[in-house]
C-alpha positions in Angstrom: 209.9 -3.1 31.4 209.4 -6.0 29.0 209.6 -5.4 24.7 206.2 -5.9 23.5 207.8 -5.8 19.4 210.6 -5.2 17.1 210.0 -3.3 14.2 212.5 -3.0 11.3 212.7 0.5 9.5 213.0 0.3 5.4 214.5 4.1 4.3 212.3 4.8 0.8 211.9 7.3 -1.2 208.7 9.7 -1.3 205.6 7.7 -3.3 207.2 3.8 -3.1 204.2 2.5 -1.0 202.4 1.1 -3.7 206.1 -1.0 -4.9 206.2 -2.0 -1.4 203.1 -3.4 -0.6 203.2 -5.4 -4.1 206.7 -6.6 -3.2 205.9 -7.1 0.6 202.8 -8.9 -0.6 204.2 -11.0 -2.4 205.5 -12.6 1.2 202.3 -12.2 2.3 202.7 -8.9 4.3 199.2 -6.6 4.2 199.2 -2.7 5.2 197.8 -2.1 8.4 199.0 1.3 8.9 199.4 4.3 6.8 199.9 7.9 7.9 201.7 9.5 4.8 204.6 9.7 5.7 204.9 6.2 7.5 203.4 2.6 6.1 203.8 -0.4 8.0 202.7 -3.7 7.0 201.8 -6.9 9.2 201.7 -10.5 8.7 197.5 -11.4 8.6 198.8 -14.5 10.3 201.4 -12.9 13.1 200.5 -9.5 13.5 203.3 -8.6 15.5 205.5 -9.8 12.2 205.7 -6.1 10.7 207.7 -3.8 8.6 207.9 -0.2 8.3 208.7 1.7 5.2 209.7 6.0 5.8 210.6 8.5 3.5 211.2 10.7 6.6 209.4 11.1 10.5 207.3 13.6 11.0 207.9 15.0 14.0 211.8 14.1 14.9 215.1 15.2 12.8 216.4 11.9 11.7 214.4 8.4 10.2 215.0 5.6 12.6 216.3 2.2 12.0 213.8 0.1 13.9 211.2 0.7 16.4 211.0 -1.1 20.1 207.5 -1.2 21.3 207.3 -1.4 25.4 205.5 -1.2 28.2 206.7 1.2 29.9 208.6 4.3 27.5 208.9 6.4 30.4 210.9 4.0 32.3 212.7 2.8 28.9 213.7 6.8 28.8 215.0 7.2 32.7 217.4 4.4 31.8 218.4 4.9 29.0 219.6 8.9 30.2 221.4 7.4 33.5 223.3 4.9 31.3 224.6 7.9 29.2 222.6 6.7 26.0 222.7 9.3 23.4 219.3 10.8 22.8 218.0 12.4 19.4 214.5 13.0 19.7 213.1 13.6 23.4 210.3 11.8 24.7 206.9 13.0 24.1 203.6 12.5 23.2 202.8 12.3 19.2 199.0 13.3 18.0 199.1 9.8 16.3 198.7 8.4 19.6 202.3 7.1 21.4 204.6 8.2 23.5 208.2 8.0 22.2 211.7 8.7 22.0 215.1 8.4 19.6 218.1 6.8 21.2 221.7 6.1 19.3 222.5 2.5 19.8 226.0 1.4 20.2 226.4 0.5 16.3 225.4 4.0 15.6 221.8 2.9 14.4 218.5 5.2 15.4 216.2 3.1 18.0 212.8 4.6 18.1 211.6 3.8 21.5 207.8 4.0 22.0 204.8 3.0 23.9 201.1 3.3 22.9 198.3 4.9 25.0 
């Protein structure tokens, strides 16, 4: 399975997207993605330099740290379980279009682990 991209996770509070983007901007960062509850913004001239701001997920019971994008999220998962990683959020399919799962990294720190469709 290879890593595809490493996305950090900013905690915020409900209605900061407009502070971030000015702040982020200000680095040159540009929203590319905004579903409400999640905003990430990219680098125009790296897109896979990206940060993610989240009041709170969705669909699992905790806010991950970061995200790892990979290849393969279903092989991600079956190692992951045989190495006796602890696993918050199983993996599944979200309407937003990945496939993911939450994982509890040695340092305590919430790993979303997802793959795109």
């Amino acid at each position: 399975m290879a890593v595809r991209r490493v996305v950090p996770t900013i905690r915020t509070t409900p209605g900061a997207d407009q502070q971030n983007r000015d702040f982020y901007g200000l680095l040159g960062f540009e929203e590319v993605m905004n579903h409400g509850w999640i905003m990430t913004l990219a680098s125009p001239s790296s897109s896979s330099a990206q940060i993610s701001f989240m009041a709170g997920d969705k669909t699992a019971p905790v806010t991950p740290d970061l995200s790892v994008e990979v290849d393969d999220v279903d092989a991600a998962y079956a190692v992951l379980r045989a190495g006796g990683a602890e696993i918050l959020h199983p993996l599944q399919d979200e309407e937003w279009g990945v496939r993911r799962f939450f994982v509890r990294d040695p340092n305590g720190r919430v790993v979303n682990v997802l793959g795109h469709r």
